[in-house]
C-alpha positions as protocol buffer text, in pm:
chain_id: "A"
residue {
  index: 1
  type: UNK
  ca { x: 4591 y: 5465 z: -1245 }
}
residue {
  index: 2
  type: UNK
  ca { x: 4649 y: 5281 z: -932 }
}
residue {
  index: 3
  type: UNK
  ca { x: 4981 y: 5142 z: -932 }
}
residue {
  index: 4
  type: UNK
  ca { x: 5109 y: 4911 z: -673 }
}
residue {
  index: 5
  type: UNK
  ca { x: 5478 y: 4916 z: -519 }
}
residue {
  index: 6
  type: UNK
  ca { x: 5633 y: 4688 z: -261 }
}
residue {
  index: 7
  type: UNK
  ca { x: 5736 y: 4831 z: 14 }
}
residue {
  index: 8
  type: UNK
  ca { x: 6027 y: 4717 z: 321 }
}
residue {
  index: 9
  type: UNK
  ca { x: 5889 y: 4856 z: 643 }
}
residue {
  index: 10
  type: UNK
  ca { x: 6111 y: 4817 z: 924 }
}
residue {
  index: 11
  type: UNK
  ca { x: 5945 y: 4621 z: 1251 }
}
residue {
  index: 12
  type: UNK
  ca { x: 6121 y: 4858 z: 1456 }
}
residue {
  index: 13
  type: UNK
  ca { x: 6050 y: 5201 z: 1391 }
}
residue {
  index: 14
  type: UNK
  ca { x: 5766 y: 5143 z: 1140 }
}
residue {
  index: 15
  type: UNK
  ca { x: 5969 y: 5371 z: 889 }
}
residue {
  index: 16
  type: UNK
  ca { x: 6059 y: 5188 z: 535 }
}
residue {
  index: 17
  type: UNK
  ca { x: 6421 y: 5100 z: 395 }
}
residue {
  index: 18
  type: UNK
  ca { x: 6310 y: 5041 z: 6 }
}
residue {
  index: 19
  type: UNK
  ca { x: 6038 y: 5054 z: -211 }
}
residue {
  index: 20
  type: UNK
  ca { x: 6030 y: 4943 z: -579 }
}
residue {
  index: 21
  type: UNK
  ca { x: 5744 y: 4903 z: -856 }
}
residue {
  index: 22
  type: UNK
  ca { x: 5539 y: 4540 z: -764 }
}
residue {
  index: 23
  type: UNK
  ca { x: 5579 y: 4498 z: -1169 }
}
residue {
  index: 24
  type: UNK
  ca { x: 5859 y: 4561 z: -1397 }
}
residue {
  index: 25
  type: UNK
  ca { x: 5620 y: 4680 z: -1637 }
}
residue {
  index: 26
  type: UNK
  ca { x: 5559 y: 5033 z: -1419 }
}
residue {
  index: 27
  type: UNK
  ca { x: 5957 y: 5100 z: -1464 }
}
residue {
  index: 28
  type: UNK
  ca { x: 5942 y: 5360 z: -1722 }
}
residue {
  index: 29
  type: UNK
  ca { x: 5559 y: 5546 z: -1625 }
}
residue {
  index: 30
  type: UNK
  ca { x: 5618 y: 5873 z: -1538 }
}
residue {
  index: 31
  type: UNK
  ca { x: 5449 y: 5870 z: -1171 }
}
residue {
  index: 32
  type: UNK
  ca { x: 5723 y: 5604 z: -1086 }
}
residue {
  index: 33
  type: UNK
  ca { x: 6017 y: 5823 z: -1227 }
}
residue {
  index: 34
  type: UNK
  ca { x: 5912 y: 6146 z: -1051 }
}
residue {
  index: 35
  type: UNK
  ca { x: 5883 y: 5941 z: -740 }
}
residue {
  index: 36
  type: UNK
  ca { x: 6222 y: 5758 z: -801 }
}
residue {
  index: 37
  type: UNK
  ca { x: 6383 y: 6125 z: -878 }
}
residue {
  index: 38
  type: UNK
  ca { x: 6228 y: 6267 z: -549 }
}
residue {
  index: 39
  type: UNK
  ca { x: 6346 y: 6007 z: -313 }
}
residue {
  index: 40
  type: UNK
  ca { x: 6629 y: 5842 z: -525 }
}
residue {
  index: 41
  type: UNK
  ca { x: 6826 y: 5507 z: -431 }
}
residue {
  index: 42
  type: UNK
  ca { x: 6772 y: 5324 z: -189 }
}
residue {
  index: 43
  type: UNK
  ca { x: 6447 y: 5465 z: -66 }
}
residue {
  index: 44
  type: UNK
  ca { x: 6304 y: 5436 z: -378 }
}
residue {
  index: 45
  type: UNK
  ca { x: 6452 y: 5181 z: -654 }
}
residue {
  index: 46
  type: UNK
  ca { x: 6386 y: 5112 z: -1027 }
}
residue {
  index: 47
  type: UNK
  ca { x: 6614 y: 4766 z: -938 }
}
residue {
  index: 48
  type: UNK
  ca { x: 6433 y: 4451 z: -845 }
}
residue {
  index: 49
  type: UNK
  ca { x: 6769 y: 4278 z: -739 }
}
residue {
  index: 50
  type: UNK
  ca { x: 6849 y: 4610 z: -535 }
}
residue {
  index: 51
  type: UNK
  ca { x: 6497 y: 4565 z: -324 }
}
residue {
  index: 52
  type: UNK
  ca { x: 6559 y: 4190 z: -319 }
}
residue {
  index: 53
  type: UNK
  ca { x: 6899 y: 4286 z: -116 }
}
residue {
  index: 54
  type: UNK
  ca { x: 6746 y: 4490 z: 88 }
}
residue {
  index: 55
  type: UNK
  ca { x: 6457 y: 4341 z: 199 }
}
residue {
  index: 56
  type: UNK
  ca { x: 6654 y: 4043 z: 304 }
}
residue {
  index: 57
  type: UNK
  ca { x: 6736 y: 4294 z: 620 }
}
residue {
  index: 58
  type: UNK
  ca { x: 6674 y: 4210 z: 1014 }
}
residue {
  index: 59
  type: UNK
  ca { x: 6333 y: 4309 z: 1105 }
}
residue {
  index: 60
  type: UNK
  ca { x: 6195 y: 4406 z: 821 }
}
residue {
  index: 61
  type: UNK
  ca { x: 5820 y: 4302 z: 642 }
}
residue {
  index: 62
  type: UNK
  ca { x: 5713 y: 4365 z: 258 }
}
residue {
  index: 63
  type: UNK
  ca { x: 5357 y: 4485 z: 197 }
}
residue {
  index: 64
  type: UNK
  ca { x: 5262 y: 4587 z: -156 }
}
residue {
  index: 65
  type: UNK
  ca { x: 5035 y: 4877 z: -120 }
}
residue {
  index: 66
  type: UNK
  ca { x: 4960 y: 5128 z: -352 }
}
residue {
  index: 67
  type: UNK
  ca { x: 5170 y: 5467 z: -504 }
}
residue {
  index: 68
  type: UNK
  ca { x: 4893 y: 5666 z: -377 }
}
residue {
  index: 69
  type: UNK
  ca { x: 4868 y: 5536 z: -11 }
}
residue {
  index: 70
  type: UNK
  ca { x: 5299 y: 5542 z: -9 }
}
residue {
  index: 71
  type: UNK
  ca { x: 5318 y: 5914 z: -87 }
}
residue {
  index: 72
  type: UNK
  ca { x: 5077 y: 6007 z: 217 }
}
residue {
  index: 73
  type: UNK
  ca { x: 5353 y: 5871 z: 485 }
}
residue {
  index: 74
  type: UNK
  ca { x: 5683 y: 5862 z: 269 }
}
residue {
  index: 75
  type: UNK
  ca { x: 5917 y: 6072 z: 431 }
}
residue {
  index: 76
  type: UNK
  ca { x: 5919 y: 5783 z: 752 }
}
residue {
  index: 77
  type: UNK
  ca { x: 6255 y: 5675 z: 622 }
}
residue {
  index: 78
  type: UNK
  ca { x: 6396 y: 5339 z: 881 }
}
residue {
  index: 79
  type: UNK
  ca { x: 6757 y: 5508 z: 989 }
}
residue {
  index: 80
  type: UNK
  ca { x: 6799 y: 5129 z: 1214 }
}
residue {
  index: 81
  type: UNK
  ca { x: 7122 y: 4975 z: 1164 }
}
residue {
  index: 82
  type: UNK
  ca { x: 7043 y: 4637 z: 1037 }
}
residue {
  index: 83
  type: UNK
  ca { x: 7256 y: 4294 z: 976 }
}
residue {
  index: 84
  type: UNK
  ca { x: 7179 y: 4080 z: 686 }
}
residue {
  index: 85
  type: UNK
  ca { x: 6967 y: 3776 z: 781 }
}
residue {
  index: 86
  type: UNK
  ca { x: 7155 y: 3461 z: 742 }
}
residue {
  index: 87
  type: UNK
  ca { x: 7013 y: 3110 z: 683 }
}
residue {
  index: 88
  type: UNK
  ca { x: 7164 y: 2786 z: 784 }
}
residue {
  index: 89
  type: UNK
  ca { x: 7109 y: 2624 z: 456 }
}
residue {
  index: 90
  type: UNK
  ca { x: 7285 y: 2869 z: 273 }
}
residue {
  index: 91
  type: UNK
  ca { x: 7673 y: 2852 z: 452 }
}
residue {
  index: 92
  type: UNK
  ca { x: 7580 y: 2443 z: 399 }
}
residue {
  index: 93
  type: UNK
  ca { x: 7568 y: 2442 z: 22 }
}
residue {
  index: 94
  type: UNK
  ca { x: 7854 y: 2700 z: -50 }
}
residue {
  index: 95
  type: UNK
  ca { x: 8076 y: 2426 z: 213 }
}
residue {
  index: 96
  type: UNK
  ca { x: 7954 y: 2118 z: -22 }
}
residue {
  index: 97
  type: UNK
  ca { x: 8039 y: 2308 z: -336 }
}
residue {
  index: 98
  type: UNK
  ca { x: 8424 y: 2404 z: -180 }
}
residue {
  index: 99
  type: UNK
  ca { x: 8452 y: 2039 z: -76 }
}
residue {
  index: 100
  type: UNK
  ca { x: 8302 y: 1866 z: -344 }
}
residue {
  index: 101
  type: UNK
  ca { x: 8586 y: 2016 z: -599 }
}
residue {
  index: 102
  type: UNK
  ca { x: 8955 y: 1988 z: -570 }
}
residue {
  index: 103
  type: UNK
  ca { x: 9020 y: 2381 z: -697 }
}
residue {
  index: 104
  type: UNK
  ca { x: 8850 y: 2641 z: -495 }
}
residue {
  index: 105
  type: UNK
  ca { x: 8596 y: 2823 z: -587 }
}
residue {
  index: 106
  type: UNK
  ca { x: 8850 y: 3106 z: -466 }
}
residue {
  index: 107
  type: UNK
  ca { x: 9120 y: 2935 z: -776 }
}
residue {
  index: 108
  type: UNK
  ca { x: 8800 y: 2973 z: -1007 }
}
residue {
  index: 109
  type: UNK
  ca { x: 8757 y: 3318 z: -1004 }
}
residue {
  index: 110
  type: UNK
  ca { x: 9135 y: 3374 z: -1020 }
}
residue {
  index: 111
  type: UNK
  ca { x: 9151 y: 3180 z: -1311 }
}
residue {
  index: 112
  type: UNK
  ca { x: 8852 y: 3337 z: -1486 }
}
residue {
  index: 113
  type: UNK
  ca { x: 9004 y: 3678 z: -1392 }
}
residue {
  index: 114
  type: UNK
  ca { x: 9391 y: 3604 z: -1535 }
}
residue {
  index: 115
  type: UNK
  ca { x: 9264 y: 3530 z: -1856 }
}
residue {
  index: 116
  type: UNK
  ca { x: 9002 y: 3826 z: -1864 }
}
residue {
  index: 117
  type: UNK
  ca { x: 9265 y: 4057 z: -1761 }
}
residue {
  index: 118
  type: UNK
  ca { x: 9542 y: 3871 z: -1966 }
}
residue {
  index: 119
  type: UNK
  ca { x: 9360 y: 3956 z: -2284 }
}
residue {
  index: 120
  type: UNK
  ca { x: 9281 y: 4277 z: -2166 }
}
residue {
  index: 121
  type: UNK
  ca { x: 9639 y: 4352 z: -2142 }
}
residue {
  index: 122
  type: UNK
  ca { x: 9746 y: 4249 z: -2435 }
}
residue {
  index: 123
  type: UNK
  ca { x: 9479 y: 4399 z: -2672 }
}
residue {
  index: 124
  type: UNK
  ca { x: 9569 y: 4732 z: -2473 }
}
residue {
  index: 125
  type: UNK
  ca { x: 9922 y: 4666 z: -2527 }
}
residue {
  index: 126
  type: UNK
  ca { x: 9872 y: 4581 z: -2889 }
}
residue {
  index: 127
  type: UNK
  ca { x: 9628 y: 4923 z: -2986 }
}
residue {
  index: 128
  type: UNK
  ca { x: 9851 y: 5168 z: -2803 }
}
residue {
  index: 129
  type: UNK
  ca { x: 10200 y: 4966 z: -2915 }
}
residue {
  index: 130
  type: UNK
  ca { x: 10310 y: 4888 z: -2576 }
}
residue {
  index: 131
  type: UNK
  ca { x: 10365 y: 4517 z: -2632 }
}
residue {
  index: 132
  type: UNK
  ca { x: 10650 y: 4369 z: -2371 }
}
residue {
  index: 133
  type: UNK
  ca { x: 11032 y: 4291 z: -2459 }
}
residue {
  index: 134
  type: UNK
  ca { x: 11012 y: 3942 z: -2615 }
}
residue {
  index: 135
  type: UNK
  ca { x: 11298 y: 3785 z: -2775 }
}
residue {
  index: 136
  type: UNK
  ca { x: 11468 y: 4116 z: -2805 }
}
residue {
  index: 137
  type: UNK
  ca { x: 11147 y: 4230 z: -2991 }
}
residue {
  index: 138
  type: UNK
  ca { x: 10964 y: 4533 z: -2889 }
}
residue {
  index: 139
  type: UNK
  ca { x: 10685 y: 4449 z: -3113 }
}
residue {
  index: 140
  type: UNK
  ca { x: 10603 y: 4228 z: -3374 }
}
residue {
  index: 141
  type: UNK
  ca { x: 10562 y: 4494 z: -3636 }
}
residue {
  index: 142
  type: UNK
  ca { x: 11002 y: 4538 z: -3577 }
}
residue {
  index: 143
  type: UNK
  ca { x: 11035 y: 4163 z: -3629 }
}
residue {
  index: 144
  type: UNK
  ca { x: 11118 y: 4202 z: -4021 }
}
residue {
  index: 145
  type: UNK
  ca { x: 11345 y: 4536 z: -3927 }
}
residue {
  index: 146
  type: UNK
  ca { x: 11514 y: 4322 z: -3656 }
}
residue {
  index: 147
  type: UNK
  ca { x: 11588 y: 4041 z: -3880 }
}
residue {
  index: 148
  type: UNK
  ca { x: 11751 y: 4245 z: -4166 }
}
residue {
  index: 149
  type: UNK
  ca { x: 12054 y: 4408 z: -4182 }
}
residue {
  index: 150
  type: UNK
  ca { x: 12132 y: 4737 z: -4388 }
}
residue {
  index: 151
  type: UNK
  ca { x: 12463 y: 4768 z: -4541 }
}
């Protein structure tokens, strides 16, 4: 079966910095897995988002070739230090979405995260019976002990 992969070959050296399958479908043949278990991340990934990442690299070029042709020269790993590239357009949109709304996007995520973490606290609290000092309470199954006195 002749299976096609992309491939990020650096410019430079004319090594390559990731390969994945071309189709999501190849994931899970075996010819993919042994090759994903010989090289392992991030020469070889099972992850489209991973190669996506990493293809977005300085000097590199994608060519979709096939598994066959790739195993012939696949020990010419890139070793180049590379920057991300950046695009003008992008730093423009992320500025009109700060400006455009009064909170953050920084006061978003903080938000989103207290009450993630707030409820995470508490149902933690509540399994394990480490609920905080509240009214003189240290938890809410004492509140009918509290509230009565033996004579």
């Amino acid at each position: 079966m002749n299976m096609k992969i992309k491939v990020a070959f650096c410019t430079q050296c004319q090594g390559y910095s990731a390969a994945t399958p071309a189709e999501k479908k190849y994931i899970n043949h075996p010819d993919i897995i042994d090759h994903f278990f010989y090289h392992g991340e991030p020469w070889f990934t099972l992850d489209h988002d991973t190669f996506e990442a990493l293809k977005n690299l300085e000097d590199t070029e994608v060519k979709i070739i096939s598994l066959q042709e790739h195993t012939e020269n696949d020990h010419r790993y890139c070793m180049c230090h590379k920057n991300t590239i950046t695009t003008s357009s992008a730093s423009v949109a992320e500025e009109d979405y700060i400006g455009s709304d009064p909170v953050s996007w920084y006061d978003h995520q903080r938000i989103d995260a207290d009450y993630y973490f707030t409820d995470l606290y508490h149902t933690y609290n509540t399994f394990h019976g480490i609920a905080p000092i509240r009214n003189n309470m240290r938890h809410p199954g004492q509140m009918s002990r509290n509230l009565r006195k033996v004579k």
